[in-house]
C-alpha beads as a LAMMPS data file, in Angstrom:
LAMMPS data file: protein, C-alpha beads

81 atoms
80 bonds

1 atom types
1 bond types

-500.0 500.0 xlo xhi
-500.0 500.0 ylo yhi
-500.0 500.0 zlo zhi

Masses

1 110.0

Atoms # bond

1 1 1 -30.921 291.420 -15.926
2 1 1 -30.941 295.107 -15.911
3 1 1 -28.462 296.997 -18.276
4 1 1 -26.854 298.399 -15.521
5 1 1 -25.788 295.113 -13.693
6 1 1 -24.444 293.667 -16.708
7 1 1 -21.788 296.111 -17.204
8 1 1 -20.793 296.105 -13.918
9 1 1 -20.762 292.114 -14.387
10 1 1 -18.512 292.318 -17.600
11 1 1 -16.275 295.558 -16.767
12 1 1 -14.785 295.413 -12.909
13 1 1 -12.572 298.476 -13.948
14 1 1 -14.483 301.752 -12.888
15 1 1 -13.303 303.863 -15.666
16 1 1 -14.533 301.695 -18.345
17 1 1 -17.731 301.454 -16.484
18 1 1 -17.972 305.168 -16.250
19 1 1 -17.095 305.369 -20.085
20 1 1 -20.445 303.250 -20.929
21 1 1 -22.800 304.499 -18.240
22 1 1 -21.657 308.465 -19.630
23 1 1 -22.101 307.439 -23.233
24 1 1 -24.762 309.050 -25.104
25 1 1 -28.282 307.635 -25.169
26 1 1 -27.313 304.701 -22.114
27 1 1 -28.650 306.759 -18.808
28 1 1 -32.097 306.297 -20.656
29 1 1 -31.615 302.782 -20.752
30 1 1 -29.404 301.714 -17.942
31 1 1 -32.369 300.848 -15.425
32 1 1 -34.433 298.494 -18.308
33 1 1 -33.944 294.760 -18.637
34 1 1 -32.155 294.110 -21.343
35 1 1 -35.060 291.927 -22.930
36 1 1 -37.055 295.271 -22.739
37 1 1 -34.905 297.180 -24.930
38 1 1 -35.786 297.835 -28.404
39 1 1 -33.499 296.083 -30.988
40 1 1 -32.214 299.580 -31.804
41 1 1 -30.899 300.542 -28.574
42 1 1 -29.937 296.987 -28.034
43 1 1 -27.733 296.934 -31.067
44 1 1 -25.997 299.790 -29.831
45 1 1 -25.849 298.891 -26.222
46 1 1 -23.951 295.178 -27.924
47 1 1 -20.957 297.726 -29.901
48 1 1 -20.253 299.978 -26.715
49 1 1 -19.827 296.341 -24.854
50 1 1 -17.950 294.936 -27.848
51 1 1 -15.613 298.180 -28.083
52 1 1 -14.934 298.611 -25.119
53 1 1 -13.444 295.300 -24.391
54 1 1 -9.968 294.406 -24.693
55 1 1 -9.407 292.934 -28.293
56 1 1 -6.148 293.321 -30.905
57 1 1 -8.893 294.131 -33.609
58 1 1 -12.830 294.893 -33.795
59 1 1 -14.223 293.685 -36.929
60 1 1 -17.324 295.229 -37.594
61 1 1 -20.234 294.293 -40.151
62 1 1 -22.677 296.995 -40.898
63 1 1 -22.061 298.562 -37.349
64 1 1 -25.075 301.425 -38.509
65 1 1 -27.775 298.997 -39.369
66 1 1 -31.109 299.399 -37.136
67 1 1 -29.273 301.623 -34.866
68 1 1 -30.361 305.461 -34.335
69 1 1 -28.922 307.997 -36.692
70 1 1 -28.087 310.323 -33.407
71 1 1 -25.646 307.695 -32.543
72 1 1 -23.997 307.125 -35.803
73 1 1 -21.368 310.116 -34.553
74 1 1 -20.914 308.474 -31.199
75 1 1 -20.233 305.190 -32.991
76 1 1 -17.337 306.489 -35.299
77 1 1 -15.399 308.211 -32.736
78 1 1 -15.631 305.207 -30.581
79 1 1 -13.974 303.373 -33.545
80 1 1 -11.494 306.231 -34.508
81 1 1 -10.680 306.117 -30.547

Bonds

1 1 1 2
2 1 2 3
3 1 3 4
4 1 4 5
5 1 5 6
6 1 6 7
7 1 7 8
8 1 8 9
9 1 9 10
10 1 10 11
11 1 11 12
12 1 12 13
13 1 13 14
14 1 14 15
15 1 15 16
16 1 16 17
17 1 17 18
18 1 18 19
19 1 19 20
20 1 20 21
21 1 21 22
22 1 22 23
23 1 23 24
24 1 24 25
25 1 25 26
26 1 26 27
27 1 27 28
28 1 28 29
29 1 29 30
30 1 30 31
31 1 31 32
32 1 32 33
33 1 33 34
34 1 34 35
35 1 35 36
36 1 36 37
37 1 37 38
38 1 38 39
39 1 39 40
40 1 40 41
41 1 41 42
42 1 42 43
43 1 43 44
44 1 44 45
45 1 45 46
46 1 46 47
47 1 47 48
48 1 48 49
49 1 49 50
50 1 50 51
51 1 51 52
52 1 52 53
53 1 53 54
54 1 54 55
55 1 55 56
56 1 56 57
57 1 57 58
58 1 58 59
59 1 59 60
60 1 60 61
61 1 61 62
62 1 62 63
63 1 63 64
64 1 64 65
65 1 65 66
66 1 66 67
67 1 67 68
68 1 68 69
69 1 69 70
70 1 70 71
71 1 71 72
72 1 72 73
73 1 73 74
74 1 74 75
75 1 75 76
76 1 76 77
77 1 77 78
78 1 78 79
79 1 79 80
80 1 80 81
């Protein structure tokens, strides 16, 4: 399954769709299979899922391990948000 089809699997409402396929980093991804990715990108593809569903809390453990220091930013304003 290609990264694209499973968010528009998991998310039917367009703006959250929108909100992960404009993220940073996921247009260079969005056309792989997800068993392509590296475990890097996948990490990071599995908190933008994660965060963006609807939860009371997100508990998080080591949410920067493995995952690409240029996203580190993108990751704590998705959790101040």
């Amino acid at each position: 399954m290609k990264v694209s089809s499973l968010i528009a699997m998991v998310f039917s409402d367009g703006e959250v769709q929108n909100r992960l396929f404009y993220s940073p980093g996921v247009a260079s991804f969005e056309n792989q299979r997800i068993g392509a990715l590296s475990l890097g990108m996948l990490k990071y593809f599995e908190f933008l899922l994660l965060a963006n569903m609807h939860h009371p809390f997100l508990m998080l453990d080591e949410p920067f391990s493995m995952i690409d220091p240029l996203f580190h930013d993108v990751i704590k304003e998705v959790i101040k948000y």
